[in-house]
N, C-alpha and C positions, 0 to 999 in steps of 0.2 A: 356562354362558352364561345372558342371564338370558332373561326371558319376562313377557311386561305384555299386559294385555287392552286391547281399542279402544271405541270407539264407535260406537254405531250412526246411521245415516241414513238419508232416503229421500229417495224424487224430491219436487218437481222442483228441477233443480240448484240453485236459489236458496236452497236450502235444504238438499238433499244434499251437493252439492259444497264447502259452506263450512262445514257441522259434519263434512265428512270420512270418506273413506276409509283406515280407520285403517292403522298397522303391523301388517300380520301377518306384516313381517319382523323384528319383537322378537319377537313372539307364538310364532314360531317359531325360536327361535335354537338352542335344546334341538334338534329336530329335523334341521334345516340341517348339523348334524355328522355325522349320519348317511348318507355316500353325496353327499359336499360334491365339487364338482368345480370347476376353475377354466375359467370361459367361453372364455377368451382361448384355452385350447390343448384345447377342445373344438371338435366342430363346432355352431354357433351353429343356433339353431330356424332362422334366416333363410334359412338354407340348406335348409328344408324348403319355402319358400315362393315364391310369383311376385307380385313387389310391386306396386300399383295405385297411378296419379296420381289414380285419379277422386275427388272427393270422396265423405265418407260421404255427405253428402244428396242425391247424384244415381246413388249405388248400386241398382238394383234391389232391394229388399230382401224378405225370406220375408214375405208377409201371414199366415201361420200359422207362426212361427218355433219353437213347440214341436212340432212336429209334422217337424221335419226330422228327413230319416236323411244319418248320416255325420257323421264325424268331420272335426273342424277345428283348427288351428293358427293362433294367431295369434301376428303378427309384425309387428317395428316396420321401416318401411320402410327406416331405415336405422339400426344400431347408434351413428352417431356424437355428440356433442353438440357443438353448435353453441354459443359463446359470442356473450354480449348483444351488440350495437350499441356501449352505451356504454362507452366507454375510458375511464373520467376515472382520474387518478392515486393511488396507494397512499397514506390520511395516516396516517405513523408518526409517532410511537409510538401505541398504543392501549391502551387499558383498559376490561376486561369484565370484567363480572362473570357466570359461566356460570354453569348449568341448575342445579348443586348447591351455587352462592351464592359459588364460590371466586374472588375476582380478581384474573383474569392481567393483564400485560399483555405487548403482543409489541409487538417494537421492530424485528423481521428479518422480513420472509415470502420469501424469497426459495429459501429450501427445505421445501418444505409437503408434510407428511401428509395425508390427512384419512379415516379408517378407520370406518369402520363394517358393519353384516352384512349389507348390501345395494347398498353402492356409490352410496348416497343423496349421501355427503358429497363424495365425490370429483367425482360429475359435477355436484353446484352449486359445486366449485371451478371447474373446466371452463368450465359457463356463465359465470364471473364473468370469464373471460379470464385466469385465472391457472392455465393447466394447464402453460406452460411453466415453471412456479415449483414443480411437483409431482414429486418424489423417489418414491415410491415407492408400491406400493397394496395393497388387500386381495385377501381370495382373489376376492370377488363383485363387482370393477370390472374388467371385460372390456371396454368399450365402445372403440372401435379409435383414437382417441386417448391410451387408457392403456395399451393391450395392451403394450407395451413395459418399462413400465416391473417393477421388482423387487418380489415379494412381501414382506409383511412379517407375512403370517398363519403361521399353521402350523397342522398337526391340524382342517383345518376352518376355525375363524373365533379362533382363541388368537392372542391378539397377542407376536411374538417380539422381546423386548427388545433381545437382542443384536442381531439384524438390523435393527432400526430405529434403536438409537443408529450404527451403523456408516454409517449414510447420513446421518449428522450433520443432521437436520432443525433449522429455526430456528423452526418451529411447531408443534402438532399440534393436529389438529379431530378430534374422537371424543365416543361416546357411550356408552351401559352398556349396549347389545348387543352388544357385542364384548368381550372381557378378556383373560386375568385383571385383577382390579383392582390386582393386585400389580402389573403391569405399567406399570400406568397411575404411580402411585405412585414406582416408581422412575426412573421418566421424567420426571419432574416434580425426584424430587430431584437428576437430574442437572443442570438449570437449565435444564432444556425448557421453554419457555411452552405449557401441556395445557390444552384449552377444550374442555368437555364440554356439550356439546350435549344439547337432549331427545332421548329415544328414540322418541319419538312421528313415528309417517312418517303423513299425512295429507292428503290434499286442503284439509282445513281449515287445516292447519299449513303447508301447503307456506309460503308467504309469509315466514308467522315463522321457519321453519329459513333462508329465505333471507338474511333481514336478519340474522338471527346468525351465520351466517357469514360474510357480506360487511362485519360490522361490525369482527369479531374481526381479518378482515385487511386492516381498513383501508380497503375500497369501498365504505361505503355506498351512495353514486350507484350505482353499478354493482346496488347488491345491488334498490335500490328499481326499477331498471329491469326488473332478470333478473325481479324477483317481480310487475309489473305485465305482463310479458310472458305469463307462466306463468298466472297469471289470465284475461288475453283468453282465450289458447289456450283454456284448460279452458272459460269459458264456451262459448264457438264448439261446440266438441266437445258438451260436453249440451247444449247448443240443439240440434244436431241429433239427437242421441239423442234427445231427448223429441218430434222429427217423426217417426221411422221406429219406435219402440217402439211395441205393439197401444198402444192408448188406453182400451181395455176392461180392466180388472185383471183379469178371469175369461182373457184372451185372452195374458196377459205369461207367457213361457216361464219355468218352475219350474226352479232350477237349485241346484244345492250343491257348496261344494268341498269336495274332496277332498285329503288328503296323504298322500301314499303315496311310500315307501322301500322295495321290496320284497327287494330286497338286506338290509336289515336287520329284515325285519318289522314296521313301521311302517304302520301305516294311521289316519289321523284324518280326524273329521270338526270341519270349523269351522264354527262356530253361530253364535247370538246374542252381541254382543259380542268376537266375534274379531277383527273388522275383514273377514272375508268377506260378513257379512251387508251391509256398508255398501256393499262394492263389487258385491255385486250388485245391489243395491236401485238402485244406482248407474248400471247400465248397464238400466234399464228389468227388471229379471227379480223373482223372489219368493224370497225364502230360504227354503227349506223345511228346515232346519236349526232357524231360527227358528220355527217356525210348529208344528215339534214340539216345542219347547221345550228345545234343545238348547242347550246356555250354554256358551262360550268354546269351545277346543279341549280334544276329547276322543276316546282310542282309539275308532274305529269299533265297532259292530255289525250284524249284520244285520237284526237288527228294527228299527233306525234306519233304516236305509239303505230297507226294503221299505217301511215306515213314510211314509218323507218322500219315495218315490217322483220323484225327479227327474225333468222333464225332460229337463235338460243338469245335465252335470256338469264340473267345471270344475278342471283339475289344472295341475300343473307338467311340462314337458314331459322333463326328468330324470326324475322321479318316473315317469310314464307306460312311459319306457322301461325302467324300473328291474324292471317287469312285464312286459315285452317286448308295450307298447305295448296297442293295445286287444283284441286277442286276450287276449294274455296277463293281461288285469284283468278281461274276464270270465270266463276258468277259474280266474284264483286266487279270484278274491269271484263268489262263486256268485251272493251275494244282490244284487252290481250290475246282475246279468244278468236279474234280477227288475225293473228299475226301468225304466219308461219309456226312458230315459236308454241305459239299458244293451240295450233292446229294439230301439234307433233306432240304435246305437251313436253318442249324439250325446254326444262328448265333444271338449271342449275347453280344448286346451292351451296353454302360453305360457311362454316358457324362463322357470326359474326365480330367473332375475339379471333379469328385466325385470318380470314382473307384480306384484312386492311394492316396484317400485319407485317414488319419487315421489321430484319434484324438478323437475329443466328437461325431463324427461320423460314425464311427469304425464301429458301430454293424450295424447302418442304412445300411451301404455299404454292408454287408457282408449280411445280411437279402435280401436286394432287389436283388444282384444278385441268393441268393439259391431262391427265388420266381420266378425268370423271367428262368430259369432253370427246377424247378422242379413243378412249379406252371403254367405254361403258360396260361394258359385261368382260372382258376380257380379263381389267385390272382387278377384277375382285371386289370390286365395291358397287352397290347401288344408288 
């Protein structure tokens, strides 16, 4: 599977939010195989959580948010996606020319894929109002809309030929974080119309993924709505993040993520240009990843770790449990248990099918994580 570095950003939104919170669901596709679970027939983080109407900006919020003890879970208030407003009609035929210059054109959407390693594409087909048009999904679109429908991964995130030509699709939306590319390939020479999409999942790109795939199946309107929808939100969302985060940069809660598989032995830290730095930088915090000069995703150490000293640390919540939770991450990583972070036990987590995701969901993510942050008891969630 493959694996591609991000970009980095900082506040304030006008500027963070539009060069983006990269994929570090490419970033991590390699790893994703290791200890891969399907959401749909897991119990969902949300179930760890008590979900809150209040708005973030009339949350009580931590005036010293590094300095909290205890761990938190963030979650998005509700797993579903909500399709746009506008309804306007499918124009076939269409012709694209996708991410790697090939062009298709689709003449049918009326049985649609749309696979990638984090469930990006499928829930902007959703948004687009064409989820009753959607046959089948990956391992990582759980969201209770799709729950239903048939896998088409296997081993993780390997796209399974024979079970996806048997659901006779008249389209498919994918990207090069998913494969094999063999796959892709003999999908095509069956007379499948294949539209390869960037790999890039971003705040900045969210828009452009949206109009490429509302184009591919014929919505534009639809696609130009969903993507000016997804905009407002996220603006909203950092405007208010940029009220309740310190204002003093000495006073912004240090945080790093973490990747952890411990069923497999897996521990990474993501740095500079992994796309964790942008999203923390994003939610008001410091990357200290960054700040020791830690570049892309790389196996952990403990002199990193004692080093960049986090105040929060910031995991998936598979992963988390995969050490049996925050006990069990500071007796396996001694040198967590060294770190601010690990002294406060202020770790925070966020099912791993939602926090790398971006799309009609974007702002949800990014709200639930500044909540379980800077809201801890307040927001209604633990």
């Amino acid at each position: 599977m493959s694996k591609t570095p991000s970009e980095k950003t900082l506040m304030p939104p006008s500027v963070s939010v539009r060069r983006g919170l990269v994929a570090l669901a490419v970033a991590t596709a390699v790893l994703f195989s290791a200890g891969c679970t399907d959401p749909a027939k897991t119990a969902s983080a949300n179930d760890a959580c008590l979900n809150s109407d209040i708005p973030l900006s009339e949350l009580q919020t931590l005036e010293h948010p590094n300095e909290w003890q205890g761990e938190s879970t963030a979650c998005l208030v509700t797993d579903s996606v909500v399709a746009v407003s506008e309804q306007s009609e499918s124009q076939l035929p269409v012709t694209v020319t996708d991410n790697q210059g090939t062009e298709v054109t689709i003449t049918d959407t009326s049985r649609i894929l749309a696979l990638d390693l984090n469930g990006t594409l499928a829930a902007t087909v959703f948004g687009l109002g064409l989820g009753d048009q959607v046959v089948g999904r990956d391992t990582s679109t759980g969201f209770a809309e799709a729950a239903d429908l048939p896998i088409v991964t296997q081993n993780g995130h390997e796209l399974n030929g024979e079970g996806i030509l048997d659901l006779a699709p008249t389209v498919i939306i994918t990207d090069s974080s998913i494969g094999p590319w063999d796959v892709v390939l003999q999908l095509r020479d069956s007379g499948i119309p294949v539209v390869v999409v960037t790999p890039e999942r971003s705040l900045e790109t969210t828009e452009e993924l949206i109009m490429s795939v509302a184009e591919a199946l014929g919505v534009p309107e639809r696609g130009a709505a969903l993507a000016q929808q997804v905009r407002g939100e996220l603006d909203q969302v950092m405007a208010d993040i940029q009220e309740i985060a310190p204002k003093d940069p000495a006073d912004r809660p240090r945080m790093l993520f973490l990747y952890v598989r411990g069923n497999a032995g897996i521990y990474y830290i993501f740095g500079e240009g992994s796309g964790a730095d942008s999203l923390i930088e994003s939610l008001g915090g410091v990357d200290v990843a960054s700040e020791i000069g830690w570049k892309g995703m790389r196996p952990m150490t403990a002199e990193a770790l004692v080093d960049a000293d986090p105040d929060l640390i910031l995991m998936m919540t598979k992963g988390l449990e995969s050490v049996g939770g925050v006990d069990g991450l500071l007796e396996r990583i001694p040198a967590v248990a060294e770190t601010s972070a690990g002294v406060n036990r202020r770790i925070v987590d966020m099912s791993d099918f939602e926090i790398l995701s971006f799309g009609p969901r974007s702002a949800a993510v990014v709200e639930s994580l500044a909540r379980a942050i800077y809201a801890p008891e307040s927001s209604g969630w633990k």
